[in-house]
C-alpha positions as CSV (number, residue, x, y, z in Angstrom):
1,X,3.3,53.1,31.4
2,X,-0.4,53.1,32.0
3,X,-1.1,52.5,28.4
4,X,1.3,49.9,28.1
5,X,-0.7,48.3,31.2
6,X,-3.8,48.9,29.8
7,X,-2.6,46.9,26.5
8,X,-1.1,43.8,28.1
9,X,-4.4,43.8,30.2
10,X,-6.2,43.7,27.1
11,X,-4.2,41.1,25.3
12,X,-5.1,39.0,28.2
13,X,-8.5,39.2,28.0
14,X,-8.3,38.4,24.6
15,X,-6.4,35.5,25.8
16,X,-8.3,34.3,28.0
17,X,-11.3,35.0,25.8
18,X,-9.5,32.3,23.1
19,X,-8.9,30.0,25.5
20,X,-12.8,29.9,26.9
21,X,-13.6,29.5,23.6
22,X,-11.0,26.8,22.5
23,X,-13.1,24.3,24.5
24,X,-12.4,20.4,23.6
25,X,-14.9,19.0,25.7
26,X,-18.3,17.4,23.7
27,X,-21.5,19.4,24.2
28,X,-24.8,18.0,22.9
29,X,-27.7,19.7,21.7
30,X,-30.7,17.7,20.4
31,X,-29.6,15.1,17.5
32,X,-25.9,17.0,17.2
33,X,-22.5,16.8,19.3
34,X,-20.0,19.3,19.0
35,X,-17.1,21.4,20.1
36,X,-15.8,24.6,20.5
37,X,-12.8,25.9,18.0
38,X,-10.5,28.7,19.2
39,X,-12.4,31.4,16.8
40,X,-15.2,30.7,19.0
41,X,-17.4,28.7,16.3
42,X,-18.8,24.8,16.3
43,X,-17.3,21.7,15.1
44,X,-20.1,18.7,14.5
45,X,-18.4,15.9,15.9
46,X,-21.1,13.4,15.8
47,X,-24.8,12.9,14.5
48,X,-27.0,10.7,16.7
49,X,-30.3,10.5,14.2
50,X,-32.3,7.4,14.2
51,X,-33.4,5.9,11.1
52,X,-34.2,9.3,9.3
53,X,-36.1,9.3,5.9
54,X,-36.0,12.1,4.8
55,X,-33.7,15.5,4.9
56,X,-30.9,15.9,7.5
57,X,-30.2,19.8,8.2
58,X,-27.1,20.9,10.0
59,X,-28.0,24.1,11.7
60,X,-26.1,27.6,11.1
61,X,-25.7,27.6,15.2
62,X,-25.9,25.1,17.7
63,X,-26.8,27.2,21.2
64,X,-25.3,30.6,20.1
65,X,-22.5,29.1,18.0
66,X,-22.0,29.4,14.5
67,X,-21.4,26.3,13.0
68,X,-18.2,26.1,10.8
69,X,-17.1,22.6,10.3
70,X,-18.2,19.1,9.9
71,X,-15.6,17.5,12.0
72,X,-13.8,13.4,11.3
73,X,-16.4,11.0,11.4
74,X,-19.3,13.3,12.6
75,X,-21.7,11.1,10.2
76,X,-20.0,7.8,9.6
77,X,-21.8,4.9,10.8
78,X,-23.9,6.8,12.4
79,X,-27.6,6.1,12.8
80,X,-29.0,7.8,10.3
81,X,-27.2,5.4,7.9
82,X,-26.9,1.8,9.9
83,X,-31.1,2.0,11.1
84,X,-32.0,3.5,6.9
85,X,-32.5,0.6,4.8
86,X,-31.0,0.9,1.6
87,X,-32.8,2.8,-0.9
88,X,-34.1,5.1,1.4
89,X,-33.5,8.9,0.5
90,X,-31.7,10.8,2.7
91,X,-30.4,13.6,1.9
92,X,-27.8,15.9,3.9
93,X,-28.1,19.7,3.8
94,X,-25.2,21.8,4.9
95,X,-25.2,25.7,6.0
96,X,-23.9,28.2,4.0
97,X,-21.4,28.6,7.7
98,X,-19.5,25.3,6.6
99,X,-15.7,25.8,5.5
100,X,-14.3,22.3,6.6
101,X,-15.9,18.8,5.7
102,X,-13.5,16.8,7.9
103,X,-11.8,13.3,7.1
104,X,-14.2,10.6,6.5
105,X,-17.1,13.1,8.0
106,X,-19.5,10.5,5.5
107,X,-17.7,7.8,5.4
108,X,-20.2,4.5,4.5
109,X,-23.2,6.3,5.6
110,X,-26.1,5.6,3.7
111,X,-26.6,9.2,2.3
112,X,-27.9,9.6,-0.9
113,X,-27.6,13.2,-1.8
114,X,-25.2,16.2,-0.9
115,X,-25.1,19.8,-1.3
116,X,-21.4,21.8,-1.0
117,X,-22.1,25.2,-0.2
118,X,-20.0,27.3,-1.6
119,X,-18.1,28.3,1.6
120,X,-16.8,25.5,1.8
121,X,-12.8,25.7,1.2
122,X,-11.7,22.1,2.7
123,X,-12.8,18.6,2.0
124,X,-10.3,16.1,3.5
125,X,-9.3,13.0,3.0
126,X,-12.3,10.1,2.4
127,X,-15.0,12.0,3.6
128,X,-17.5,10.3,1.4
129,X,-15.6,7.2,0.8
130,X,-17.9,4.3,0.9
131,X,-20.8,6.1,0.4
132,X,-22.9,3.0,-1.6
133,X,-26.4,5.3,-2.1
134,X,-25.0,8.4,-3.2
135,X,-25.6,8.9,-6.8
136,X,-24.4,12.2,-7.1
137,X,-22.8,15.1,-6.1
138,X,-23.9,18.8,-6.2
139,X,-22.0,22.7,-5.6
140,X,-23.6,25.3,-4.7
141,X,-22.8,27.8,-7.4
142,X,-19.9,30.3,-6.7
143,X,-17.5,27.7,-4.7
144,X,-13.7,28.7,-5.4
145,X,-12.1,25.2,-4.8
146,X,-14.9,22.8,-5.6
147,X,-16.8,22.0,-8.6
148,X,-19.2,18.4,-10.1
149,X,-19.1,17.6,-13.7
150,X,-21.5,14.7,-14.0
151,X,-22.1,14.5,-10.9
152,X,-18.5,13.6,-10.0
153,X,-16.3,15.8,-7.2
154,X,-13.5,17.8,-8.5
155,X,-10.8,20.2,-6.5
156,X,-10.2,23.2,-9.4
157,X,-7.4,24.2,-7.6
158,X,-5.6,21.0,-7.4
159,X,-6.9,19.7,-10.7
160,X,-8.0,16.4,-8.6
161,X,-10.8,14.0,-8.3
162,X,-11.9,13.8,-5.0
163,X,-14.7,11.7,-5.2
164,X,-16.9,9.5,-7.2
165,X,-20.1,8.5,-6.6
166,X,-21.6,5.0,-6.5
167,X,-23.7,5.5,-9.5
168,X,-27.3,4.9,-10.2
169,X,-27.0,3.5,-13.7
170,X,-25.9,0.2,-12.2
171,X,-22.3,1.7,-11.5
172,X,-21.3,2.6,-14.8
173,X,-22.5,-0.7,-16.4
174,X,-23.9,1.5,-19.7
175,X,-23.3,5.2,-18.9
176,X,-19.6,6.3,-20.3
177,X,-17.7,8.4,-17.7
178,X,-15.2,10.8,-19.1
179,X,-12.5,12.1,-16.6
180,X,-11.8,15.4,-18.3
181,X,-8.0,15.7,-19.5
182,X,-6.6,18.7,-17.6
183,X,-6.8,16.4,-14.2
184,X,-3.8,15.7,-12.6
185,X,-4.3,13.2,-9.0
186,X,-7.1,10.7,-8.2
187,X,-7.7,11.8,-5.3
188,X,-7.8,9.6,-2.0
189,X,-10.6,7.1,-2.0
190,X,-12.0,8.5,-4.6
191,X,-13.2,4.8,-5.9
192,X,-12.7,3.4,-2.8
193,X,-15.1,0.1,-2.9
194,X,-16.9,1.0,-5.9
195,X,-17.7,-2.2,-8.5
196,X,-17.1,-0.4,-12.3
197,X,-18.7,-3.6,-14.0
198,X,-17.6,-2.2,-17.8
199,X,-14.5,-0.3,-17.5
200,X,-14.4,0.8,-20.8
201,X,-16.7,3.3,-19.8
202,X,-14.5,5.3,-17.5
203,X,-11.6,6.7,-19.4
204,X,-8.5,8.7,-17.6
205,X,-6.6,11.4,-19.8
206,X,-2.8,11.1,-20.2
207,X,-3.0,14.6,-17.5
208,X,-3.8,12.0,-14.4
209,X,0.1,11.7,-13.0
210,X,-0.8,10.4,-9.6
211,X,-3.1,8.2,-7.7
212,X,-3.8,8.7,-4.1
213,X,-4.0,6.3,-0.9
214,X,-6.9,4.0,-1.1
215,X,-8.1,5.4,-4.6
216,X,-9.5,2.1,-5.7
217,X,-8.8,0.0,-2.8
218,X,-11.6,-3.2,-2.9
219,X,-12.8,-1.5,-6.0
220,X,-14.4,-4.6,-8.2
221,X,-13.4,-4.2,-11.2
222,X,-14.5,-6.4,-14.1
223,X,-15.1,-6.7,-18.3
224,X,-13.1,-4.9,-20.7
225,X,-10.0,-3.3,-20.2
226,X,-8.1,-1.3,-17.4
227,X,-7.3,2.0,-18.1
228,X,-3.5,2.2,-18.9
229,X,-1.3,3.3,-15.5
230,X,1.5,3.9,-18.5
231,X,1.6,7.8,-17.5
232,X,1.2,7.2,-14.0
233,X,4.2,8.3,-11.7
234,X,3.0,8.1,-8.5
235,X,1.0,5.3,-6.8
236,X,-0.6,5.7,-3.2
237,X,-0.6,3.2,-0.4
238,X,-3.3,0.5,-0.8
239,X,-4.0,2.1,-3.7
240,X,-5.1,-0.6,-6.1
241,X,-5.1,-3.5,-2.8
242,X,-8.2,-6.2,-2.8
243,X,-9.0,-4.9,-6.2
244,X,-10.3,-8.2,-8.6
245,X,-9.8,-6.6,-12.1
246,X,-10.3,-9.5,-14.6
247,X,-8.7,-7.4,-17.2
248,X,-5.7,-5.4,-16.3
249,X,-2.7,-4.4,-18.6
250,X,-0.1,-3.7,-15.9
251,X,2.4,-1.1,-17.8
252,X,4.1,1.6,-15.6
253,X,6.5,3.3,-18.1
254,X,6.7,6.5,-16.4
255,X,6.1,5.4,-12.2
256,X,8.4,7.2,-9.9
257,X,6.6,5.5,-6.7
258,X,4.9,3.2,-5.2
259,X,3.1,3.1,-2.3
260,X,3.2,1.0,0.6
261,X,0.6,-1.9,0.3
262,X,-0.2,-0.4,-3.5
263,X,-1.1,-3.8,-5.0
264,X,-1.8,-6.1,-1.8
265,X,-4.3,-8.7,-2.7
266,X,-4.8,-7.5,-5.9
267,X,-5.9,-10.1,-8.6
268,X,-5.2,-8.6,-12.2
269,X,-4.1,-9.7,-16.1
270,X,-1.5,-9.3,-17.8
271,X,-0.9,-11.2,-21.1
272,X,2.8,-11.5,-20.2
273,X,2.7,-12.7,-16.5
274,X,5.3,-10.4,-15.4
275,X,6.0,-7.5,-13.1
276,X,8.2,-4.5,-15.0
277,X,9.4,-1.7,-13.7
278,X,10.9,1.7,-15.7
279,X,14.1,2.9,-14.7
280,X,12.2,5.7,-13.1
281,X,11.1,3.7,-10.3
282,X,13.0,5.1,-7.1
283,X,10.6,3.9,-4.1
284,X,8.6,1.0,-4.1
285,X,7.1,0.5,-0.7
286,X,6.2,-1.8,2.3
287,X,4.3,-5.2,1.3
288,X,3.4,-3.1,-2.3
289,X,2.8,-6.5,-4.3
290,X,2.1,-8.8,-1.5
291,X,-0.4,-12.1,-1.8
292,X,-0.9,-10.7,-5.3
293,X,-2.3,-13.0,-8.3
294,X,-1.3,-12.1,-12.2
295,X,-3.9,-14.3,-14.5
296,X,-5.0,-15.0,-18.3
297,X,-8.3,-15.2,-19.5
298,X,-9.1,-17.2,-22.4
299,X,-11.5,-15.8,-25.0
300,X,-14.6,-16.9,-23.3
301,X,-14.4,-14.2,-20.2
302,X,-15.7,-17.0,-18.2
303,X,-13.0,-19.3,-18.2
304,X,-9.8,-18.2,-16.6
305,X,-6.0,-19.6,-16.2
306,X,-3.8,-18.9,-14.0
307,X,-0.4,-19.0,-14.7
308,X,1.0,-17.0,-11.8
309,X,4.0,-14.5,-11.9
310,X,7.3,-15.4,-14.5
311,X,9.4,-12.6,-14.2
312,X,10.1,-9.4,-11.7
313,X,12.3,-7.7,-13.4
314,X,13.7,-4.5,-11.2
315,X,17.0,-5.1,-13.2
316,X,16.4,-0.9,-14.8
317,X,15.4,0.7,-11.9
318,X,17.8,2.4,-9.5
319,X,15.9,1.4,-5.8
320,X,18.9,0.3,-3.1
321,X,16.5,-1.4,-1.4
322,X,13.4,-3.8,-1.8
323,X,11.3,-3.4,1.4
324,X,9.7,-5.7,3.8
325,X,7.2,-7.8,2.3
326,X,7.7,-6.3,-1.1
327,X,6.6,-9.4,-2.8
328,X,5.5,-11.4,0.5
329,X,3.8,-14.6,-1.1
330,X,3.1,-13.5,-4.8
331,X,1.5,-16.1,-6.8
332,X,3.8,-18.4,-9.1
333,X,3.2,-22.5,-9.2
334,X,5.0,-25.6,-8.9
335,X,5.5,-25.8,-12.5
336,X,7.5,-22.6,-13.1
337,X,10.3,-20.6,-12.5
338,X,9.8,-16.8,-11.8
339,X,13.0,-15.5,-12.7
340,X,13.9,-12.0,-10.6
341,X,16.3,-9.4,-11.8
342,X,17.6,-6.3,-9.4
343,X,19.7,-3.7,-10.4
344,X,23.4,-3.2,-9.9
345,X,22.5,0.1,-7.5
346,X,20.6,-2.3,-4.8
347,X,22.2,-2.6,-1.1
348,X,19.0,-4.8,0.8
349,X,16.7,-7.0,0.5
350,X,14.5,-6.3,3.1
351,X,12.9,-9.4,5.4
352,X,10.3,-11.3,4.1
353,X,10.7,-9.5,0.8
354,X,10.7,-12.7,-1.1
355,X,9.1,-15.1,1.2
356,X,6.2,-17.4,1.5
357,X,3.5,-18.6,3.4
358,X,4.5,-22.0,4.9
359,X,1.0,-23.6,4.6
360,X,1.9,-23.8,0.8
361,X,5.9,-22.9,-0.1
362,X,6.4,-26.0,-1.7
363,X,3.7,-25.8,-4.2
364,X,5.5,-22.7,-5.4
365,X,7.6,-22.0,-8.6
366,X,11.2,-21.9,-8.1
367,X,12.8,-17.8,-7.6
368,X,15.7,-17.9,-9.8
369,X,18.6,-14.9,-8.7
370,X,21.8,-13.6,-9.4
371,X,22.4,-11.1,-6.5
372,X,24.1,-8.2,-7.5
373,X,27.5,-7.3,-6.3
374,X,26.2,-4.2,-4.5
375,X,23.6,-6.2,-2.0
376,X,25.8,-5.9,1.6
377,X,22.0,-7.4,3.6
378,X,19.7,-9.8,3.1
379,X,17.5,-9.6,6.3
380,X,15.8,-11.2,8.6
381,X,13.3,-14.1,6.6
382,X,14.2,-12.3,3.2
383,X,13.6,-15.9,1.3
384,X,11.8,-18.5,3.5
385,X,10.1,-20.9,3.0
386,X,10.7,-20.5,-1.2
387,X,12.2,-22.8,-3.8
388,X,15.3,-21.2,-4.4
389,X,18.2,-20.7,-7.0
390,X,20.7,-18.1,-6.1
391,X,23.7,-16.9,-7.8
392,X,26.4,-14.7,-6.1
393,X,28.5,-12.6,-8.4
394,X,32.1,-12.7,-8.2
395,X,33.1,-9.8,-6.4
396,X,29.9,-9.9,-4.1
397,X,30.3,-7.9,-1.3
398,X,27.6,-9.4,0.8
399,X,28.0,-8.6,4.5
400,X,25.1,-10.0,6.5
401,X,22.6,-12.8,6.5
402,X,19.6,-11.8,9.2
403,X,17.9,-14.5,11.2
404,X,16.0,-17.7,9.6
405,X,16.7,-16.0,5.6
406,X,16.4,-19.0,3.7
407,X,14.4,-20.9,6.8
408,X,12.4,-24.1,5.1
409,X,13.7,-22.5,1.4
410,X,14.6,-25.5,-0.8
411,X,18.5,-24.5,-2.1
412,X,19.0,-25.1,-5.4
413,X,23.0,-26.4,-5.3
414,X,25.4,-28.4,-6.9
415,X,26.6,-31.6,-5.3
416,X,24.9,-30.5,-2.2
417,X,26.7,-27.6,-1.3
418,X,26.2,-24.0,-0.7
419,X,29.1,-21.9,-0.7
420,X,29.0,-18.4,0.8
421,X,31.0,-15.8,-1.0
422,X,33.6,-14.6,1.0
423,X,33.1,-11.1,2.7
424,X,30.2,-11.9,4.8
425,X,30.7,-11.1,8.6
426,X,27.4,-12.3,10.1
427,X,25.2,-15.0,9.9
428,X,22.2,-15.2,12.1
429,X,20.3,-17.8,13.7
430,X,18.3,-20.8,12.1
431,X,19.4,-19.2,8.9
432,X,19.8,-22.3,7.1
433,X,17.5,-24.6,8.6
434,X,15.9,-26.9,7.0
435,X,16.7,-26.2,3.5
436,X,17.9,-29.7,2.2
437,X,21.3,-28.9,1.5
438,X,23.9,-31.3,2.6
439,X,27.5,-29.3,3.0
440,X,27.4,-25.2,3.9
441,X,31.0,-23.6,3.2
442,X,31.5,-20.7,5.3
443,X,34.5,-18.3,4.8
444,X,37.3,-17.1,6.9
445,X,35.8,-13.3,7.0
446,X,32.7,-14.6,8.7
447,X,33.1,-13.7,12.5
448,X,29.4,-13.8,14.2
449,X,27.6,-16.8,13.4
450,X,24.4,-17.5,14.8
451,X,22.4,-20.6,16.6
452,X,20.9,-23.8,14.6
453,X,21.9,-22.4,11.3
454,X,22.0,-25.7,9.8
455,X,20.5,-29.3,10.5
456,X,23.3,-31.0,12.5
457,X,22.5,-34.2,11.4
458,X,22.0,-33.7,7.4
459,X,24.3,-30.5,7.2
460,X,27.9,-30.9,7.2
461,X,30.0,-27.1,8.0
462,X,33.4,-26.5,5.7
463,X,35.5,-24.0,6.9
464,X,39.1,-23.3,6.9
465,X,41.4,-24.1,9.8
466,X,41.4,-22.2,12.4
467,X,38.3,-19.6,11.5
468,X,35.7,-19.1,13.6
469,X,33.2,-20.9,11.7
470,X,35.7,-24.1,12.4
471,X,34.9,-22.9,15.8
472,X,31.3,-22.6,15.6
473,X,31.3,-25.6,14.3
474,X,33.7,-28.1,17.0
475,X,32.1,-26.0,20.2
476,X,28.7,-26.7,18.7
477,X,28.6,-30.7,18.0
478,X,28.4,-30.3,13.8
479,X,29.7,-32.6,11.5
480,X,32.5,-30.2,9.9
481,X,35.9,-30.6,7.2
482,X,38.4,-28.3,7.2
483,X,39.4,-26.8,3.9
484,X,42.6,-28.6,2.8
485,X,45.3,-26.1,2.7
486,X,46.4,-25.2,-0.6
487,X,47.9,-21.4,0.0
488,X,51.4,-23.1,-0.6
489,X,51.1,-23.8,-4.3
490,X,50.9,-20.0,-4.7
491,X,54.2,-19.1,-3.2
């Protein structure tokens, strides 16, 4: 029993020990912050230099503590960039103690050059992303995850890119780049922000499968061509968004996903103004393509069209839903028609998947659909404020209509009138407000109908005797016909 004591006292001072050490609290110590891991060794949480020219030197131990990671954000906009003019060498030099380099640790500091001592074992996500004076990249020989060829940031173990450096040969305006086949990700902002004014010279092997969050996110692009996304299969959120690429050939034969905000604000080419996607496609995420521009160039590089987006065509792929804000304002013009095809497999359209930005709807092209069978929900705003021309099939088995779906959406119809398939249940409010159509039929499976859904005065309701949109329609002071009743010529 005593040694049994003896070891539970012992485990407790252990313990306690751990505990002491696992100390969250900020402790400063000339130009460094830091904290207190439960191993007993230092995090750098923050560097508090002011306008340093030359060398930065992160100690081995800060008062008795051996330092062991550069923790999230420990150098990002921190003096030592915002006070150092550009141009101004400053260089970062990191014990041989370091194992962690935390996420975004360097994230748009002004550093220029940077040494990864081979203990190092963990770089996380962006922690040099934005970067704009750092030319190159150096590993202290030895390192087991982490290697540079040319000066570029690779992960051996993951066969990724982590990071690429904003170049001193005018960011690959004459030096050729080669990404060495055998790579399989671009890492997480790995480009992020960087202009590539000839992208001809950067090359990407047929190995790179996947592109992370943020890879090239505001990246200028610009002369030449894009490197081909043909073997790409997965696409990171805001992974191409803000990108102006002048010269993009957008071909995804082999994409599995795409990423939430992937393409947002993206201006790119593509001789055949149209979005196609491979029956691989499963996800395609959140506001992927939103506010995004598709343009030709003539000859002279100088002198752009723009002939906005034709054709989505979704028609091979086997995705149940499109999201919210899938294609949220795309670009298309008055002129056109941007003809949209979904597969049989799809269930939702999600709200505002489809819809525009009412300071300009009408100058848009006309969205011509034929909604699969299969779609039981189009949500909440899924069309508005859009030039219109939807098809239901025959056998549609449409359920729901969310609130305001085709809200200020000019209705392509003939003689005026709209008729809902029947099968749908609900219809929510203001859904067809102000869309110029003159007569809505509603049918007798529809039991929840929501407020305003038409313009009393220009809108007339048809519905059958006795249904509830006759109802809704009496108790709510619209102009309404019943059906005339014509069940008796098939008895």
């Amino acid at each position: 029993m005593k040694r049994i004591a003896t070891i539970l006292i012992t485990l407790s001072i252990i313990m306690l020990t751990l505990t002491a050490y696992a100390d969250n609290n900020e402790h400063s110590s000339g130009r460094f912050s830091y904290r207190l891991k439960g191993n007993g060794t230092a995090v750098i949480t923050e560097y508090r230099g002011t306008g340093d020219t030359g060398d930065i030197y992160v100690p081995r131990q800060i008062d008795g503590y051996t330092v062991s990671e550069i923790g999230a954000h420990a150098f990002s906009y921190s003096d030592a960039s915002l006070d150092n003019p550009r141009g101004r060498a400053v260089t970062v030099v990191l014990p041989d103690t370091i194992s962690v380099i935390g996420e975004k640790a360097f994230f748009c500091s002004l550093i220029t050059s940077i040494t990864i001592p081979k203990s190092v074992k963990l770089i996380e996500t962006g922690a040099f992303a934005g970067c704009c004076n750092l030319s190159f990249f150096s590993v202290e020989k030895g390192n087991e995850v982490y290697t540079t060829i040319d000066g570029i940031l690779y992960n051996k173990k993951t066969k990724e890119l982590v990071s690429f450096p904003r170049r001193s040969d005018a960011n690959l305006s004459s030096s050729k780049v080669t990404i060495p086949n055998g790579i399989k990700k671009i890492g997480d902002y790995a480009f992020y922000g960087i202009p590539i004014y000839n992208s001809s010279l950067l090359n990407f092997p047929d190995s790179v499968l996947s592109i992370g969050d943020y890879a090239f996110y505001e990246a200028g692009i610009v002369n030449k061509r894009w490197v081909s996304l043909n073997k790409i299969e997965s696409i990171g959120n805001y992974a191409f968004a803000s990108i102006n690429a002048k010269f993009v050939d957008f071909y995804m034969d082999s994409i599995v996903s795409i990423g939430n905000n992937a393409f947002e604000g993206a201006e790119m080419h593509s001789a055949l103004n149209q979005l196609y996607f491979p029956e691989t496609l499963k996800i395609i995420g959140e506001c992927a393509f939103k506010d995004v521009k598709i343009y030709n160039y003539e000859s002279n590089r100088y002198a752009k069209f723009i002939n906005g987006i034709k054709k989505i065509d979704l028609s091979k792929t086997k995705i149940e839903v499109v999201p919210k804000y899938a294609f949220y304002n795309f670009e298309a013009y008055e002129s056109d028609t941007v003809v949209v095809s979904f597969p049989s497999t799809l269930k939702e359209i999600g709200s505002h998947a489809f819809s525009r930005d009412p300071k300009n709807a009408m100058n848009r092209g006309y969205i011509e659909i034929v909604l699969p069978n299969s779609v039981r929900v189009i949500s909440e705003e899924a069309f508005s404020n859009s030039r219109l021309d939807l098809q239901f099939g025959n056998k549609s088995e449409l359920k729901e209509i969310g609130n305001r779906a085709f809200f200020n959406t000019r209705l392509v119809v003939n003689d005026g009138r709209f008729i809902l398939p029947n099968g749908i249940e609900k219809i929510g409010d203001e859904v067809f407000l102000s869309t110029g159509i003159s007569e809505l039929e509603i049918p007798s499976s529809t039991t929840s109908i929501g407020f305003n859904i038409v313009d009393r005065s220009n809108t007339k309701i048809i519905a059958e005797p006795g249904s509830a949109a006759d109802l809704y329609a009496s108790e709510n002071g619209y102009a309404y016909a019943e059906e005339d009743d014509t069940d008796w010529l098939n008895e």
